[in-house]
N, C-alpha and C positions, 0 to 999 in steps of 0.2 A: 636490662639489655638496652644498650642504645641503638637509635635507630639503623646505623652504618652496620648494625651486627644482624638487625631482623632478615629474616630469609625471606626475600623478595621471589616473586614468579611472573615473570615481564610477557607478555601475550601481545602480539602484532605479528605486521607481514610487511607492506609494502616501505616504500626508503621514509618517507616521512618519518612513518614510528621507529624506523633504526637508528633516525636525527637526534627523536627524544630520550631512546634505550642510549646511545651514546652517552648525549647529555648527562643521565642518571650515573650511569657508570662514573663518568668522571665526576663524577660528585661525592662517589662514595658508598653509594649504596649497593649493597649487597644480594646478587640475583644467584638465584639458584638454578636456575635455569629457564629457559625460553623457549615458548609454544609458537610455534607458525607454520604458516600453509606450509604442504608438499614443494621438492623441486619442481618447478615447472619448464617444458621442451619451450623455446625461446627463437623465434629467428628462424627463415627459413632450414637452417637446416637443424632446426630442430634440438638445440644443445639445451642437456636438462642443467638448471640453471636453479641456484636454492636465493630464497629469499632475502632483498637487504636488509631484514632483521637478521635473519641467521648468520648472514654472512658477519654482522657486529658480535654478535655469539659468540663465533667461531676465533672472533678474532682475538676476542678475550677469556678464552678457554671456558666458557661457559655450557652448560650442556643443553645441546636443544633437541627439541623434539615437535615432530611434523607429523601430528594424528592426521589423516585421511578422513574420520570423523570423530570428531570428539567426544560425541556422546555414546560412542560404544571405547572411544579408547581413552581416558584418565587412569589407570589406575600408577600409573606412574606419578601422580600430583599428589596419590599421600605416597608415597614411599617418596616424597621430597619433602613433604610436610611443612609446605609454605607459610608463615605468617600472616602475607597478606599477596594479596597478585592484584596488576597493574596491568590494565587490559587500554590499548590507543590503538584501531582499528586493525583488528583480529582478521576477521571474515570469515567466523564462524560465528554460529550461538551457542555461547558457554552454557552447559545442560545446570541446573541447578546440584546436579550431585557435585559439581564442582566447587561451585558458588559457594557448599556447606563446607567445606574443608578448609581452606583459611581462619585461625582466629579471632584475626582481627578481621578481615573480609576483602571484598575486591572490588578498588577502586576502576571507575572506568571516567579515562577523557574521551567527552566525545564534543565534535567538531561543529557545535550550536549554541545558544542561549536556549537549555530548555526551556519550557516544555516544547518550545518550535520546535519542526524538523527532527522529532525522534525518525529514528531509522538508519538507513545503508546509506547515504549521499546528501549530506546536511550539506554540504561545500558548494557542490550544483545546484542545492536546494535555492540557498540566498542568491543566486547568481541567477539563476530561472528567477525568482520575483523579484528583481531590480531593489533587494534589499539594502539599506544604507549600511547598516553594522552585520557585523557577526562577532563570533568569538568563540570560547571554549566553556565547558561544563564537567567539573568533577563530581562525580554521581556514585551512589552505591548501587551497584550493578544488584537485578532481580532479577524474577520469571519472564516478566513481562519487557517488550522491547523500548529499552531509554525511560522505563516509566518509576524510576528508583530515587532514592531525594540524594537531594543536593547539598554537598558541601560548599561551593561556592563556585564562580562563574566570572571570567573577564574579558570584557566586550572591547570592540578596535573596529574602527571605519573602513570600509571598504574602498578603494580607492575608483576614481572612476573610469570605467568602460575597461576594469581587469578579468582577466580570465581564469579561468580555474585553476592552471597549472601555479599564475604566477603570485593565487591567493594561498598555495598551500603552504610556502616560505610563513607567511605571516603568522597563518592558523598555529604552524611549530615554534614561533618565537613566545607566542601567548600560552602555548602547553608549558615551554620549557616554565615564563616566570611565574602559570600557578600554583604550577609544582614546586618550584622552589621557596615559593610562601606557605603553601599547605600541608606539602608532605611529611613532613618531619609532623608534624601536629595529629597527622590522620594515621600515622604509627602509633604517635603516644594516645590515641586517646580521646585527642584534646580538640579534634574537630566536631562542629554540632553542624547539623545536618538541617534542612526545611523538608516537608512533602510538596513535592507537584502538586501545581492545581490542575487537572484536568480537563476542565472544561477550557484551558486556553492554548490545549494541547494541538499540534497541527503534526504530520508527518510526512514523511519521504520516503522512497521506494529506489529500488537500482535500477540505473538508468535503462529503458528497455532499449531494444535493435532498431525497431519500426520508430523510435523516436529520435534516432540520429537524423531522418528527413527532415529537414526543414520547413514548416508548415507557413505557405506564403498568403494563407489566409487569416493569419493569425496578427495581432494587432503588433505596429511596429518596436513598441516596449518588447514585446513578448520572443519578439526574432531576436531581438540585443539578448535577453537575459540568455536561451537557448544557446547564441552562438558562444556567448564566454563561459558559459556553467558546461559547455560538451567539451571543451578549449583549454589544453590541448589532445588530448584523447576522452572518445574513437575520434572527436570531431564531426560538429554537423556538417550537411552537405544539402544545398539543393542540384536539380539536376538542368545541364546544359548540353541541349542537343541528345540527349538519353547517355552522357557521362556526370559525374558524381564531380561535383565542385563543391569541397570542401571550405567553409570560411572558417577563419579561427580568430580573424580578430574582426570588430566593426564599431563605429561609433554614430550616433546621430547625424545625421545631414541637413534635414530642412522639416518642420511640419507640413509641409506645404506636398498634395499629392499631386503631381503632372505629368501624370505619363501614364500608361498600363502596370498594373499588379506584374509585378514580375521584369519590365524591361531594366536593361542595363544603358548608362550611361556614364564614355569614361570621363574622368578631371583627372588633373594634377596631385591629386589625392589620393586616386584610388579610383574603383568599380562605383558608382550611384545605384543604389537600386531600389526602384516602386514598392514600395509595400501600400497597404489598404487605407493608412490614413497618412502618409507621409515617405519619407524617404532615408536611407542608411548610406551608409560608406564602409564598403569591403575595403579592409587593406591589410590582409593577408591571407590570401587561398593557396588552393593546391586544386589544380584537374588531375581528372584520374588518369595514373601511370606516368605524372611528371612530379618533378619538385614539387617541392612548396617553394614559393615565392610570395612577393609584397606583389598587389595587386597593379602597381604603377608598370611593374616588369612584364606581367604578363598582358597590359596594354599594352604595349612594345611590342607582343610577338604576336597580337592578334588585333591590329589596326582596324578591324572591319566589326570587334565587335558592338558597338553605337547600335543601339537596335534590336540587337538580340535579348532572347527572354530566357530567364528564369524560371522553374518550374519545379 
């Protein structure tokens, strides 16, 4: 059987992995069907809306299915009798009685160089610790969470002062070409794997609510990482005047601290603002219940604010 004939089972949810499930498709390979979250109510008014994995599904007559929980609902994965399934951010945890059903097994990309940042939010991860590289990891999915060995891994420079959204493009061009060197090989066979070393293991967690606030006591590396790694959803926010001033983009300004923790100063660039050992440049917020704009615009409609603080 060559590979274009093995029965694939493609597991994801959000547009990213429908980027890479396209990819595959057009490449040839053969899915039998596709796992992803429920439709979800969307938008004020609430329109139930299925996932852009499914919706690539659907578009290729492919059959999908949307457990609500997985681990009381597979039994549909042997009555499909997969070869092998290819899991690129699910947002479930595949129970192990799944894991055993594939013969050949189930490959998962996930969005780090392990052992770093096992977990929910590798992407935030390196962005929260002003990480130079990231990249991607093909792994044999276990019990245990990102802690399965490794087929191979390929890393790519982070570009400076990018934000999360516009690091995911990247993250998907590095899935698409490990896959196109690996896959074929990890159907036949023909891939050998490493174990994790452990003790070099670090992890990641999803992102919690209480840390969309922006902590202005926190070293001014640490505001940079936070505001690209939240950037562009939920987006962090400190507060002005007791409204939520979201920033989503900012870059270094000065090591030099001269002002109070927290004031604002405008320039030609954008918002300045005091952090504990140095200074940043907002340039591009949003106040709550208005646009988003570039921070130059919204000195324009608030000339008076020179002075005001951050908090």
């Amino acid at each position: 059987m060559s590979t274009s004939n093995k029965r694939l089972l493609y597991f994801g949810t959000p547009s990213y992995s429908a980027s890479l499930l396209s990819f595959l498709i057009k490449k040839g390979y053969n899915f039998v069907g596709v796992v992803t979250q429920p439709d979800k109510e969307v938008g004020r008014k609430k329109v139930l809306t299925p996932s852009p994995v499914k919706e690539v599904a659907l578009e290729h007559s492919i059959p999908v299915f949307t457990p609500l929980r997985l681990r009381k609902e597979y039994d549909f994965i042997n009555e499909l009798n997969p070869d092998a399934i290819i899991c690129f951010s699910y947002g479930q945890i595949i129970p192990q009685e799944v894991l055993d059903i594939p013969a050949i097994g189930c490959l998962n990309v996930h969005g780090s160089i392990l052992p770093k940042y096992r977990g929910a939010s590798p992407l935030q991860a390196v962005l929260i610790h002003r990480e130079k590289e990231t990249g991607v990891t093909l792994m044999e999915m276990t019990r245990g969470m990102d802690e399965g060995p490794i087929y191979d891994s390929l890393s790519f420079p982070i570009p400076e002062d990018i934000n999360y959204t516009d690091l995911i493009p990247l993250l998907v061009e590095a899935a698409k070409s490990i896959l196109d060197k690996d896959l074929d090989d990890y159907l036949d066979g023909k891939l050998v794997s490493t174990e994790q070393d452990p003790l070099e293991a670090t992890y990641c967690y999803p992102i919690k609510k209480e840390e969309e606030k922006l902590d202005l006591s926190k070293p001014s590396e640490e505001l940079l990482g936070y505001i690209h790694g939240l950037s562009e959803e939920p987006g962090g926010y400190f507060l002005l005047s007791d409204e939520k001033l979201k920033a989503y983009n900012a870059r270094r300004y000065s090591y030099d601290k001269k002002g109070e923790v927290g004031a604002l100063t405008p320039s030609k660039d954008g918002l300045i603002l005091e952090c504990t050992d140095g200074e940043i440049l907002l340039t591009d917020i949003q106040l709550e219940g208005k646009k988003r704009m570039k921070a130059t615009d919204f000195i324009n409609g608030h000339p008076h604010i020179k002075g005001e603080k951050l908090s």
